[in-house]
C-alpha positions in Angstrom: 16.1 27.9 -46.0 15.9 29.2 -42.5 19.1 30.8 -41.0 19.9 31.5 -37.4 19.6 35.5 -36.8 22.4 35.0 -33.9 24.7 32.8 -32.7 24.7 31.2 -29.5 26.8 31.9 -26.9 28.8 29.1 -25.2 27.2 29.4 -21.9 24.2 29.2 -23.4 25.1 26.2 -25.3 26.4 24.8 -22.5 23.7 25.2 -20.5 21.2 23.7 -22.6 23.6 20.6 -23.2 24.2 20.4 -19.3 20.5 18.7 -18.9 21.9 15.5 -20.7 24.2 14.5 -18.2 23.5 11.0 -15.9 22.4 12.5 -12.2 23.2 9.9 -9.5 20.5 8.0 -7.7 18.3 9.6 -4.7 20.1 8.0 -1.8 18.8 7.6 2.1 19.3 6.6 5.0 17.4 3.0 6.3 16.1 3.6 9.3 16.4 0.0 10.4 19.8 -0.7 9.4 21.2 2.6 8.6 22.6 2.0 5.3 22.1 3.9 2.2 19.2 2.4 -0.1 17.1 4.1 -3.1 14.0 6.4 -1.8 10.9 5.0 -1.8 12.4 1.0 -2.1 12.6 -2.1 0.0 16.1 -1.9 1.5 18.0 -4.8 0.0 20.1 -5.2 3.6 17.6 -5.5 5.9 14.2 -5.9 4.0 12.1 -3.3 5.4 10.0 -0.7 4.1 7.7 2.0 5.8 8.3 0.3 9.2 7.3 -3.2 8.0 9.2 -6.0 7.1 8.5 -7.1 3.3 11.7 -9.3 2.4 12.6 -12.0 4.7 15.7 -12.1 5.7 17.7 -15.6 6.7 20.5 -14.9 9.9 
């Protein structure tokens, strides 16, 4: 049975278990209403995207 020739550091176990972790969403700035939505999304405030209103909003 295969045996490890060395063992592991703990940074280096660390660092291979440090990919697993839950990164938080790419947020930006609307450029209509100014409030932080998902890149490359319709902005659920305003309803634009690219310059162009997709969602209809009711005032």
């Amino acid at each position: 049975m295969a045996v490890p020739k060395r063992r592991w550091s703990k940074a280096r176990s660390r660092r291979s278990r440090s990919n697993w972790k839950v990164k938080s969403p790419g947020l930006v700035e609307c450029p209509q209403c100014h409030e932080l939505r998902m890149s490359h999304r319709v902005c659920k405030n305003c309803g634009y995207y690219d310059g162009r209103e997709i969602i209809e909003q009711d005032v």
